[in-house]
C-alpha positions in Angstrom: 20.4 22.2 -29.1 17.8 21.8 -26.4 15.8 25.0 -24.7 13.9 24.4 -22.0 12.6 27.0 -20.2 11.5 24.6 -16.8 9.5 27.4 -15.3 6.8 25.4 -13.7 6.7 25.3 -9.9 7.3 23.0 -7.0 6.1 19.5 -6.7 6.3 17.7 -3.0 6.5 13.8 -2.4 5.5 12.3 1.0 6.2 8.8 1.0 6.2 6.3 3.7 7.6 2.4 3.2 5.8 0.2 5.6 8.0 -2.7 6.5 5.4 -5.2 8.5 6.4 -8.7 7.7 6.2 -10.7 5.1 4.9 -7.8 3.3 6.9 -4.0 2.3 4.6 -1.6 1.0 5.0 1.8 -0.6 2.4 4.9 0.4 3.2 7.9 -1.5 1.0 11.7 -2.3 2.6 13.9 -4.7 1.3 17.5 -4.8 1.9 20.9 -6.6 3.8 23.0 -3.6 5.0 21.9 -0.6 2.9 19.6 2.5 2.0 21.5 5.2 0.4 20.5 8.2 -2.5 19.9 7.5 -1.6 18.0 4.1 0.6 15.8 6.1 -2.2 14.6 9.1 -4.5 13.8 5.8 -1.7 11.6 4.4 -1.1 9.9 8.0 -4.7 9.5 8.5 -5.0 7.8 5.1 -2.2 5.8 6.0 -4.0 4.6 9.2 -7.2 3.7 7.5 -5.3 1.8 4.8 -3.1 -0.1 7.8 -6.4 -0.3 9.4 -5.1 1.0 12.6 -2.0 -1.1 13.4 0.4 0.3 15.2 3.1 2.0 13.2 6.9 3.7 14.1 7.1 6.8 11.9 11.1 7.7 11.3 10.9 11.3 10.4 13.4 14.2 9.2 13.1 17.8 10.7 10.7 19.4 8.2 9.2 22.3 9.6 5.6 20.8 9.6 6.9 17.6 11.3 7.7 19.9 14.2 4.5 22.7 14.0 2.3 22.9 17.3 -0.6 21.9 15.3 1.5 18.4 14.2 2.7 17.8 17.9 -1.0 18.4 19.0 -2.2 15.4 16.7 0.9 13.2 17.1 0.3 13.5 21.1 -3.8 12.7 20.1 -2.4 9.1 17.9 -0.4 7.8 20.6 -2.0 4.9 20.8 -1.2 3.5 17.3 1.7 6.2 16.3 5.0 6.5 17.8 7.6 8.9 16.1 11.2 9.0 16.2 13.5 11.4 15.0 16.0 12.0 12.7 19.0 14.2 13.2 19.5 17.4 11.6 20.9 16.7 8.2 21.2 13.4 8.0 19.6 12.2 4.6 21.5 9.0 4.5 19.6 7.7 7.3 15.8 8.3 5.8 15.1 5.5 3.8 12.7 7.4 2.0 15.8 9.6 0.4 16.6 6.4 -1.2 13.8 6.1 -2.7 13.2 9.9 -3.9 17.0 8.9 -5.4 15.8 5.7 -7.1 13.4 7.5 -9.1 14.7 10.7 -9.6 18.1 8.4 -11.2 15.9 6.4 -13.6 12.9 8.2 -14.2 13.5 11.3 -13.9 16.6 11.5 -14.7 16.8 13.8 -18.2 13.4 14.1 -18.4 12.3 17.4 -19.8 8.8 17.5 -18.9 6.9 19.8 -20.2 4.3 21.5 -17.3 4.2 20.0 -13.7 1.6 17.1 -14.5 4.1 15.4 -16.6 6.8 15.4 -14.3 3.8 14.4 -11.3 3.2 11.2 -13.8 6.6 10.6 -14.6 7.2 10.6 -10.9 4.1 8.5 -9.8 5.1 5.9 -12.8 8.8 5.5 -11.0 7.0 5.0 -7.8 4.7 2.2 -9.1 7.6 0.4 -10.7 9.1 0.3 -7.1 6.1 -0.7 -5.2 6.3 -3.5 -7.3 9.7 -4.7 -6.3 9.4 -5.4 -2.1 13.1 -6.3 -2.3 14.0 -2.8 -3.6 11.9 -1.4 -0.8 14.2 -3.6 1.9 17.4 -2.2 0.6 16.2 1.4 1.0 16.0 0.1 4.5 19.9 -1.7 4.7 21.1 1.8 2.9 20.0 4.1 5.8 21.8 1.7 8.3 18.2 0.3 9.7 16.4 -3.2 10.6 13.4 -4.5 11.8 
């Protein structure tokens, strides 16, 4: 018999899959809680540093800090690099990132019984590494959600 209490909190992924040819990279912060604002400009402004400022299209679901004043204020200040489109209101299947929170949540995670956040948080990063290995895995995220370059 198994008992497992799984009383630890929340853990939040923010992921983005850069698709610049010839190369498909995989960005990803995972943290106890949920992103906010403020934890999402840091993870867009390390993404442009590590891009080194080329220009980027950022397909994004409705989050609530996607859509904060504070987040429209920055993504207005970025313009010149950033554009943003929109996905629909629930509409996972077109968020190539769900795919990818999937992938690793079906082989890693799946009946794992961590014991405390910081294993699940390395059992998680360890799925994401073995994918940011494998560019063609990244492109089929891609095909799933219907898109192309």
């Amino acid at each position: 018999m198994l008992v497992h209490a799984f009383n630890w909190k929340k853990m939040s992924l923010c992921a983005a899959l850069a698709y610049r040819a010839p190369a498909r990279r995989l960005f990803f912060a995972l943290r106890p809680g949920s992103f906010d604002t403020a934890g999402l400009i840091g993870f867009l402004e390390g993404l442009r540093t590590e891009l080194r400022g080329a220009h980027l299209t950022l397909v994004w679901d409705g989050l609530p800090a996607h859509r904060s004043l504070q987040m429209q204020a920055y993504l207005r200040a970025q313009r010149r690099w950033l554009v943003v489109e929109r996905l629909p209101g629930y509409a996972p299947e077109l968020n190539p990132v769900e795919s990818l929170w999937q992938n690793v949540k079906g082989r890693e995670l799946a009946n794992y019984c961590g014991t405390s956040l910081a294993t699940m948080a390395s059992q998680c990063r360890r799925g994401l590494r073995r994918v940011r290995r494998r560019p063609s895995l990244l492109s089929s995220f891609l095909r799933h959600a219907g898109l192309s370059l």
